[in-house]
LOKEFI-545807 format. One line per field, with one value per residue (C-alpha): residue number from 1; residue in one letter; x, y, z negated. Coordinates in pm, 1 decimal. Layout:
N
k = c(NUM  ...)
r = c(A  ...)
u = c(X  ...)
v = c(Y  ...)
w = c(Z  ...)
This chain:
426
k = c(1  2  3  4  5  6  7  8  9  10  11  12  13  14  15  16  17  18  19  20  21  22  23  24  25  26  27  28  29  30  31  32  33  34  35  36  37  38  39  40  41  42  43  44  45  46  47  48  49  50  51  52  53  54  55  56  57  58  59  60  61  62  63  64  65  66  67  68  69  70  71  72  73  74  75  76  77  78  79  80  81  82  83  84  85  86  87  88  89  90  91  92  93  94  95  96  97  98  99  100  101  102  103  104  105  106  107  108  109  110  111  112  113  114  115  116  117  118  119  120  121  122  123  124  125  126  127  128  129  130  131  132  133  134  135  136  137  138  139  140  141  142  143  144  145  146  147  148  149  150  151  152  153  154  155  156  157  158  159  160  161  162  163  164  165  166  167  168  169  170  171  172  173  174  175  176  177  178  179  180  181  182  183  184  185  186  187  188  189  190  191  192  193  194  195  196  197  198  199  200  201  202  203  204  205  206  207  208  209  210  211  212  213  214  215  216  217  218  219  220  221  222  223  224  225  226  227  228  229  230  231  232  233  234  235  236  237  238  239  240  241  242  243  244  245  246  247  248  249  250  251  252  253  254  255  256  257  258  259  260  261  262  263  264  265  266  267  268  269  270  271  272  273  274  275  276  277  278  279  280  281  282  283  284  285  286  287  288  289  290  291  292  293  294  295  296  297  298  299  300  301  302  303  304  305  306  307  308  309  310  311  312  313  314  315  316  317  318  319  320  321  322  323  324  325  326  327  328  329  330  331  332  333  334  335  336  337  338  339  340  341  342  343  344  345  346  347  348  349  350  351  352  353  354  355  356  357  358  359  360  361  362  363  364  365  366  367  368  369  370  371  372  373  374  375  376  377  378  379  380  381  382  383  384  385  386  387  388  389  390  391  392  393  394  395  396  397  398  399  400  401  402  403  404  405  406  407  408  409  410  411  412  413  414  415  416  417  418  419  420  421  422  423  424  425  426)
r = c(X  X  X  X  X  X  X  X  X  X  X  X  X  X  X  X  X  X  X  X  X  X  X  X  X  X  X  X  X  X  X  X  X  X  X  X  X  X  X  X  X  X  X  X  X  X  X  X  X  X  X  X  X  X  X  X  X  X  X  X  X  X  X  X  X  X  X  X  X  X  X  X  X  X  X  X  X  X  X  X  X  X  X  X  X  X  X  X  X  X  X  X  X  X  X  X  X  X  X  X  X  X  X  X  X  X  X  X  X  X  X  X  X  X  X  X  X  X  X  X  X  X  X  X  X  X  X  X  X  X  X  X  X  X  X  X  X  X  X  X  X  X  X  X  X  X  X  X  X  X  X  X  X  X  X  X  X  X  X  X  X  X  X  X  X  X  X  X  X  X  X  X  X  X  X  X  X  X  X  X  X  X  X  X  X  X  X  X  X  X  X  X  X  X  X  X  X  X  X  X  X  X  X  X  X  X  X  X  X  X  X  X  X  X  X  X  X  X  X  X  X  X  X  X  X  X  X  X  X  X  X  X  X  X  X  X  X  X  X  X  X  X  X  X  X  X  X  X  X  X  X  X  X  X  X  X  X  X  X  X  X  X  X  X  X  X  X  X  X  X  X  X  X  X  X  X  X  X  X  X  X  X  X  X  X  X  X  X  X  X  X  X  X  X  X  X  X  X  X  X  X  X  X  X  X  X  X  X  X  X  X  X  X  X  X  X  X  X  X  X  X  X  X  X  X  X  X  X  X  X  X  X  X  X  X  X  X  X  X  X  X  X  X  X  X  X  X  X  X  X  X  X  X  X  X  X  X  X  X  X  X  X  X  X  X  X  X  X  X  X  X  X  X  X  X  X  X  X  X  X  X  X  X  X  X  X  X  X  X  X  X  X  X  X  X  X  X  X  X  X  X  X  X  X  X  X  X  X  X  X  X  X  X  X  X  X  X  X  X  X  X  X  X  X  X  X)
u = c(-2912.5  -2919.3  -3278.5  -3037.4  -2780.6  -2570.1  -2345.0  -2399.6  -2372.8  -2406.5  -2379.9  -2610.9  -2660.2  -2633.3  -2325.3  -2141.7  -2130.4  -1876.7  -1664.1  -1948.6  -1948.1  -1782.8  -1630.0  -1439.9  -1665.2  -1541.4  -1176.8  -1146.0  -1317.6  -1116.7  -1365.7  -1579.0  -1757.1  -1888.7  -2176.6  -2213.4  -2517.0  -2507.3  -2469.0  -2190.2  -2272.7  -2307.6  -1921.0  -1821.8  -1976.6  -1807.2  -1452.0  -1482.7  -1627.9  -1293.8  -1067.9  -1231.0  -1156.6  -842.9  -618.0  -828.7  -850.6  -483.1  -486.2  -886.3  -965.9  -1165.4  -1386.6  -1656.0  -1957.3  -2197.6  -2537.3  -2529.5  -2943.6  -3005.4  -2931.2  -2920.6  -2974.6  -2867.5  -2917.7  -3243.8  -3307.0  -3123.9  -3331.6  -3607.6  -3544.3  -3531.6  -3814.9  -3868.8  -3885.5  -4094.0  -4331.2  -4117.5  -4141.7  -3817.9  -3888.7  -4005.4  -3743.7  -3648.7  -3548.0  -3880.6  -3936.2  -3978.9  -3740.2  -3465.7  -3229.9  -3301.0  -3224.8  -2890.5  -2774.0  -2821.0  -2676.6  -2393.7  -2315.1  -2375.6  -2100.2  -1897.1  -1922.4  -1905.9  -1723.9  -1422.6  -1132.5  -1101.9  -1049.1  -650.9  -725.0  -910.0  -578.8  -360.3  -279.1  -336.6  -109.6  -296.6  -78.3  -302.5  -8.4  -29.2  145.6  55.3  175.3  422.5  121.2  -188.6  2.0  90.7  -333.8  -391.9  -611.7  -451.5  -604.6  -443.1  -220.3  -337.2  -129.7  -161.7  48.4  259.7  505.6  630.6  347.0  118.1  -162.3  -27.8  335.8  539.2  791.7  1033.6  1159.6  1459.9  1689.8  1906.2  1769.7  1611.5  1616.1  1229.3  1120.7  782.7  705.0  840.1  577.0  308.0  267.3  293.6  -15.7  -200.1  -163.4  -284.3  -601.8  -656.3  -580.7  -311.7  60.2  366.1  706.2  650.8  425.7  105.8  -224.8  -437.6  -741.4  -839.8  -732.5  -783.6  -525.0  -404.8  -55.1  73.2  284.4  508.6  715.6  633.6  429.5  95.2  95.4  406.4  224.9  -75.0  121.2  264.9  -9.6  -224.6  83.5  99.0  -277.2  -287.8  -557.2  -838.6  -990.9  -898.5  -1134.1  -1043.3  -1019.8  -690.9  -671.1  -426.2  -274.0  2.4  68.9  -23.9  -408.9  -428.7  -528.2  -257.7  -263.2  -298.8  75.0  252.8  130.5  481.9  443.2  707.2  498.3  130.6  -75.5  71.6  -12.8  -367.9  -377.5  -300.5  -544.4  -807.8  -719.9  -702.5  -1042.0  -1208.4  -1105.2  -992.6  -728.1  -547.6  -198.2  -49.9  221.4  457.3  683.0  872.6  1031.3  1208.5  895.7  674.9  909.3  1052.7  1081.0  1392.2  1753.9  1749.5  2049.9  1889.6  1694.6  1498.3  1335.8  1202.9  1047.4  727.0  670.7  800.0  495.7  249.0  353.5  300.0  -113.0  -150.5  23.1  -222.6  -516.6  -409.6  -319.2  -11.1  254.3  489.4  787.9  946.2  1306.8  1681.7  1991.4  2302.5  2647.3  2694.1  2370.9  2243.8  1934.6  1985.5  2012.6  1951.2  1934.8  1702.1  1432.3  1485.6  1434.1  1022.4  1018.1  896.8  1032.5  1327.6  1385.3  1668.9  1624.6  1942.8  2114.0  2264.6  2608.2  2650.4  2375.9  2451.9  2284.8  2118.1  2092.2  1918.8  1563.4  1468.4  1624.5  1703.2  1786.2  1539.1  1740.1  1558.3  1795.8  1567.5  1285.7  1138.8  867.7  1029.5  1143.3  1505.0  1370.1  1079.8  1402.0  1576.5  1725.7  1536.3  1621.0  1338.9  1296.7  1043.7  989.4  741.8  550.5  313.0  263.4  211.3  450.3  521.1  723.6  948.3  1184.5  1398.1  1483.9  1822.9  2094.9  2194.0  2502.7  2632.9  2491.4  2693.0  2996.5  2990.5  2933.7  3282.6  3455.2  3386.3  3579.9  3904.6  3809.6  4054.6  3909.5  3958.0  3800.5  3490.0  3495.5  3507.9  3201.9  2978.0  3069.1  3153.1  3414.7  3717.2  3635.7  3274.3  3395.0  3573.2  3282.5  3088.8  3326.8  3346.6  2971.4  2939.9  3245.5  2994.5  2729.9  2958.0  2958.6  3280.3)
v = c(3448.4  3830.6  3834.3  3646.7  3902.2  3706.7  3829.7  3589.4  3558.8  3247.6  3185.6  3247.3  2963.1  2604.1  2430.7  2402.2  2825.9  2907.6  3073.7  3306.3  3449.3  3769.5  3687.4  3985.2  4109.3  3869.0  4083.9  4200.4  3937.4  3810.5  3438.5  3267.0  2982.9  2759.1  2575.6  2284.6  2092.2  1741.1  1509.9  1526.6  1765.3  1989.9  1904.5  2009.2  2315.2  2385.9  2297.5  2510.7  2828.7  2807.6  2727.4  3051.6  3236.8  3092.3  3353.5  3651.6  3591.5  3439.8  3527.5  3458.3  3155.0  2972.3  2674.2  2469.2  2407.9  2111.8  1990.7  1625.3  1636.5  1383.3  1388.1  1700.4  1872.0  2226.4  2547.3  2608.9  2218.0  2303.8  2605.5  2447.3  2133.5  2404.7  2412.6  2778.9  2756.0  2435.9  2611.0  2856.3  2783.7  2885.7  3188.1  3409.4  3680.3  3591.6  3950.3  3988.5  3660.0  3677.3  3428.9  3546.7  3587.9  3232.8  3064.0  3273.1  3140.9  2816.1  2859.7  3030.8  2702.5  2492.4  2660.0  2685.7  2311.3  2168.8  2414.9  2206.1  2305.6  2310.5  1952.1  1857.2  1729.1  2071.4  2230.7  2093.2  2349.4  2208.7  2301.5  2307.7  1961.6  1883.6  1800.0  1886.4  2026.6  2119.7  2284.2  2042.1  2187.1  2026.0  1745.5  1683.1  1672.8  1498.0  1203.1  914.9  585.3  337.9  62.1  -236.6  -542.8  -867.2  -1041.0  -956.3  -763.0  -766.3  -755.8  -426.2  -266.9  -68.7  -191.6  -227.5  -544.8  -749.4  -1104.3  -1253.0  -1545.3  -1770.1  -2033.3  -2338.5  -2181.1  -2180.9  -1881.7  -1977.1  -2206.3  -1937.8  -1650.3  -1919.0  -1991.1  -1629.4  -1600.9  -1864.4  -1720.6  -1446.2  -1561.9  -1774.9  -1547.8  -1804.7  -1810.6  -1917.9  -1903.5  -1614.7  -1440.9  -1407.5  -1260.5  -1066.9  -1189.5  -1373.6  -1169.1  -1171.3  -1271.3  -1272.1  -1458.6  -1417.3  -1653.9  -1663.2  -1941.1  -2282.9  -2524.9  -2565.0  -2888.7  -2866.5  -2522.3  -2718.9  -2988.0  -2737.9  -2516.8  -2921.4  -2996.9  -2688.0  -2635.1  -2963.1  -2987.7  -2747.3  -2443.4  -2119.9  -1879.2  -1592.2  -1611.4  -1684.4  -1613.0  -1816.1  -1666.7  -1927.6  -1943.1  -2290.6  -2208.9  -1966.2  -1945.2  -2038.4  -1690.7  -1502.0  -1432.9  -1375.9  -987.2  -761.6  -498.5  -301.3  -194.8  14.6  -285.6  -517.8  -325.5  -252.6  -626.0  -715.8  -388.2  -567.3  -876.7  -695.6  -527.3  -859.9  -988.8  -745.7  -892.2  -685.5  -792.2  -895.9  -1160.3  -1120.2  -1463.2  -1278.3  -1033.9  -1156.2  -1338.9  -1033.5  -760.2  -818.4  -516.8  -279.5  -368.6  -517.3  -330.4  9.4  191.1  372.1  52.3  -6.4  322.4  283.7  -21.4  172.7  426.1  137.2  21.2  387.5  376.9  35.3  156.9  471.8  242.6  35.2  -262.7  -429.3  -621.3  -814.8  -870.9  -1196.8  -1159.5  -1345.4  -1288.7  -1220.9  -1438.8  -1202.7  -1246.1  -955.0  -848.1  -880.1  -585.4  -212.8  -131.4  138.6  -128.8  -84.5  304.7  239.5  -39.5  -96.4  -440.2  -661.3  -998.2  -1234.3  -1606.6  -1780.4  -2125.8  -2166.4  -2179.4  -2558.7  -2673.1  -3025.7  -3020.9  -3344.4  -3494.3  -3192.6  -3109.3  -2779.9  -2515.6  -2133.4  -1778.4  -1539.7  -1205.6  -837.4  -617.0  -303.0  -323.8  69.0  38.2  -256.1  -225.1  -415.4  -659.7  -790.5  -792.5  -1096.1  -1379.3  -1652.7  -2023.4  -2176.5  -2579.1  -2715.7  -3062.9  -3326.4  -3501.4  -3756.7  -3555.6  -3223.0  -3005.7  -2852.5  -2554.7  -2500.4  -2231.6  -2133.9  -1744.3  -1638.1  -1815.1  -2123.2  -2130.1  -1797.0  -1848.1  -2152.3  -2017.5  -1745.5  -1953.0  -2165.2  -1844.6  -1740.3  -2078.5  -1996.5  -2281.1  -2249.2  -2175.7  -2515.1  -2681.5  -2482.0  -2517.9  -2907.7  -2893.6  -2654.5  -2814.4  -2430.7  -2289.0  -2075.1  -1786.3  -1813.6  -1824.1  -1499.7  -1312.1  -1455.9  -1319.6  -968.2  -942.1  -1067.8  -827.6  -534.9  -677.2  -622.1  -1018.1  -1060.5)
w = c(-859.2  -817.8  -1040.5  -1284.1  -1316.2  -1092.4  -761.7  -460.5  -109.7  174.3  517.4  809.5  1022.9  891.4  703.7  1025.6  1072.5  800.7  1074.1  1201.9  859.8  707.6  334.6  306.3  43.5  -183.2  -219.1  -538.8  -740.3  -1046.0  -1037.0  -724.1  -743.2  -439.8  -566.9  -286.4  -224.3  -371.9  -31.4  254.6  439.5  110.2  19.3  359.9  375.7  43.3  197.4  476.9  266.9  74.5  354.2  476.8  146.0  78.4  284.6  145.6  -182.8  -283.5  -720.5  -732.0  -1004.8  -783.1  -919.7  -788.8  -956.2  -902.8  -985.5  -926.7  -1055.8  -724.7  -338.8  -205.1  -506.2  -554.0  -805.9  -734.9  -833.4  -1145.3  -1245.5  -1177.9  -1423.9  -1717.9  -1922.3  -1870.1  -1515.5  -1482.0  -1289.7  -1107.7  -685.2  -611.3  -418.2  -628.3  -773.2  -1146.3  -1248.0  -1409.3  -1567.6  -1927.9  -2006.7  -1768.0  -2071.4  -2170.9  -1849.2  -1808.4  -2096.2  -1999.9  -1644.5  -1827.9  -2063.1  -1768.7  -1564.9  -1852.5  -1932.9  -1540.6  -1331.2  -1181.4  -1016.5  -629.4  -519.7  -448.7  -163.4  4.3  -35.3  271.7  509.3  837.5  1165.2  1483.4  1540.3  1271.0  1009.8  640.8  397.0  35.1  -235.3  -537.5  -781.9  -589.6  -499.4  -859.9  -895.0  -555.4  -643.2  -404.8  -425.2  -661.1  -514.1  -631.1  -616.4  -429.3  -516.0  -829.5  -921.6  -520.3  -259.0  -294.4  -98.5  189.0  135.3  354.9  330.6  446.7  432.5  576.6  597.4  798.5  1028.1  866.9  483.5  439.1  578.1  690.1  347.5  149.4  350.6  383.2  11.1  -71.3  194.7  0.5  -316.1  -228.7  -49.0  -381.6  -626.0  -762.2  -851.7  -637.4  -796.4  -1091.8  -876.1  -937.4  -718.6  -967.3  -706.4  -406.0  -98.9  304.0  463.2  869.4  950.6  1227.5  1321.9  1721.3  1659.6  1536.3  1735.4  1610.9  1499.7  1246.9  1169.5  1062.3  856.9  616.7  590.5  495.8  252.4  89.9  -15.6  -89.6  168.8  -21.2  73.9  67.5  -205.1  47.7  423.7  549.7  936.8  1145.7  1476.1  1629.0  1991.3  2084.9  2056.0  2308.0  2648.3  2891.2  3029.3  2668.1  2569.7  2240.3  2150.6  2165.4  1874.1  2036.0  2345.6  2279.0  2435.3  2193.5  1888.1  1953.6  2042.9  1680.3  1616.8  1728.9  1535.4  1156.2  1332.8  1316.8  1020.4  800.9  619.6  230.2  457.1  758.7  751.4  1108.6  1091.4  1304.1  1393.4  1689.0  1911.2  1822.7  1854.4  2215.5  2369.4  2359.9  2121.3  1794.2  1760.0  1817.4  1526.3  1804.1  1965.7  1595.8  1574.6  1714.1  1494.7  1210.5  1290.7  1311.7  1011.8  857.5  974.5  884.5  535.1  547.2  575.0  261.1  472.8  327.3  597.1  573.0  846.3  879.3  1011.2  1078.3  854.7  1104.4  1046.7  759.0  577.9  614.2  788.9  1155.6  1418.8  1304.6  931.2  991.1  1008.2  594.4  596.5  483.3  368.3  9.0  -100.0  121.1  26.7  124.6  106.5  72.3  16.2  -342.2  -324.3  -493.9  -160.5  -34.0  356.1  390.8  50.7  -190.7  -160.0  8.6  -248.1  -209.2  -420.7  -400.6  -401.9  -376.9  -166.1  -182.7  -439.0  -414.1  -659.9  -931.8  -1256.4  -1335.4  -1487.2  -1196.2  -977.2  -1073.3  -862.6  -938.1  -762.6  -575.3  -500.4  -268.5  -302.6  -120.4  -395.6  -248.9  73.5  -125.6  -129.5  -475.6  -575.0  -913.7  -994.5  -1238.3  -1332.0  -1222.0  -1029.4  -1242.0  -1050.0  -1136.1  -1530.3  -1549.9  -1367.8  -1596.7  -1880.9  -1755.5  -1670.2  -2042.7  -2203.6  -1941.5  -1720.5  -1470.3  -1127.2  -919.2  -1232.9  -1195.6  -802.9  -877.4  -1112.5  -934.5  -615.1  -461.5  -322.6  -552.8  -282.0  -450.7  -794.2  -746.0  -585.5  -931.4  -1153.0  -927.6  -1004.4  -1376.5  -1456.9  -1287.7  -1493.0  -1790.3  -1858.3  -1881.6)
């Protein structure tokens, strides 16, 4: 590089010396590059050179230059490729050659054309805690791995999500034909899995015989395209007990579960049998879930929590069990339900959708009906009660009329019209 006309300088000792080295002599430069060899070790030398330079040179344009010829390559492999230095051994000192004018040209257009900025990514600054920060600027340019989804528009690639309801809505059909979409690559409801997916579902609750009934029904007895991982309780040893995601042991039990079988999401149905250390009522006995949650998110694993409603429909215990969450569904009865003589129907409301447009966030009405010992689900978009309440409320049906006919209550006729006059229906 110097017989080229060129300033240079490296490191004495092997990529893993930067340290040992003195850049100082770099101050003052108005461009460096670091020209990395092309394999790992090569890109983390080149890291640590400007993590070294960084603090000394703060205003330097600093670029990286690469010369991805084959493994390992570096600029002596790309001199050496030019026709003018075919024969050149790499050693010997270029300042004579007779085409040294030649070849600086073409280094020059190479580095014009293929000098790239300093990765995003080399730019955290790292406490000794070894936490990061980095600048809005590089963040802006931080190339983060795209979150595919599983299971659209809802269910994404290291989200984190939650599904609740009151006892003996449909919970576990609802979260068990999401999990076979998604280890199909099929639709349930209006969702639809762009691809067959691994799945693990973790279930604490039912016996396994009624677990293996609906899990027959709904895949109409056929195979999954992509694994789909059972855990239920009544296949265990008799000593082996439920895993408790609330204390270390039980989280690196379930650890060692996704280990084996490396499932795109985790399905926890729920919340209460594998949560069962500390208060529901306390955000801090959720926290160290929360933080599993977080490296499971890291690692691109999406989860989803299976939980209760309380007597007031919401979620039950602490709220801060929302605070990372990326979707929160609630599963509800419609309001014109008859216990005991409809078929298995519910609303499917988003109360926190992070990452959804308006329009992926309607309530949509969801029937599950046995046909022939399959069980088949139909929906329709929106809540048909509320459309035709509004629809009544809209003609000046008086309110005990439109009580009779939806078969609700008046008290539910005036929450309707509370929310249609915020929609600006009315």
């Amino acid at each position: 590089m110097h017989g080229l006309g060129y300033q240079a300088v490296t490191s004495l000792g092997g990529s893993n010396q930067v340290q040992l080295a003195d850049w100082s002599i770099l101050n003052g430069m108005s461009e460096i590059y670091i020209l990395p060899d092309t394999d790992e070790a090569g890109d983390q030398y080149a890291r640590k050179v400007y993590e070294a330079l960084r603090p000394l040179v703060d205003s330097v344009a600093l670029y990286v230059l690469r010369f991805p010829l084959r493994d390992k390559a570096d600029i002596c492999d790309y001199l050496n490729s030019l026709p003018e230095l075919a024969d050149w051994n790499e050693l010997d000192d270029l300042a004579d050659h007779p085409d040294r004018y030649q070849v600086r040209s073409h280094l020059n257009s190479y580095i014009e054309q293929n000098r790239e900025p300093v990765p995003a990514h080399w730019k955290f600054i790292v406490t000794p805690n070894k936490h990061r920060l980095i600048a809005a600027n590089d963040f802006r340019q931080l190339k983060l791995p795209e979150r595919k989804l599983l299971l659209g528009p809802w269910l994404a690639e290291g989200s984190i999500n939650m599904v609740f309801a009151d006892r003996g809505i449909g919970k576990t059909f609802f979260c068990l034909s999401a999990a076979l979409a998604v280890a199909n690559g099929g639709t349930f409801l209006s969702f639809e899995a762009p691809a067959p997916a691994p799945v693990l579902y973790l279930d604490g609750e039912m016996q396994a015989t009624a677990m293996q009934e609906r899990f027959r029904a709904l895949s109409n007895g056929d195979d999954t395209k992509a694994p789909l991982h059972i855990y239920t309780p009544d296949i265990q040893d008799q000593d082996s007990g439920t895993p408790d995601i609330g204390l270390d042991t039980g989280r690196q039990a379930i650890d060692q579960l996704i280990a084996l079988v490396n499932p795109r999401v985790v399905f926890i149905d729920n919340i209460s049998t594998f949560v069962r250390t500390g208060n529901e009522n306390e955000g801090d006995s959720w926290a160290p879930v929360q933080e599993w949650a977080v490296q499971l998110r890291k690692r691109g694993i999406a989860i989803v929590f299976v939980h209760h409603a309380n007597k007031e429909g919401k979620q039950r215990g602490s709220h801060k069990k929302e605070d990372v969450m990326d979707i929160v569904i609630q599963l509800k009865r419609p309001d014109d339900y008859l216990a005991g003589e409809d078929a298995t129907r519910m609303l499917v409301r988003y109360t926190k959708a992070r990452h959804l447009e308006a329009k992926d966030t309607r309530d949509m009405e969801a029937t599950l009906r046995n046909e022939d010992g399959t069980l088949v689900w139909t929906y329709e978009a929106g809540d048909p009660t509320y459309v035709r309440c509004v629809e009544l409320l809209k003609e000046n049906i008086p309110y005990g009329e439109i009580a009779d006919t939806l078969n609700v209550s008046k008290s539910s006729i005036t929450r309707m019209k509370q929310k249609a006059q915020a929609e600006g229906l009315l």
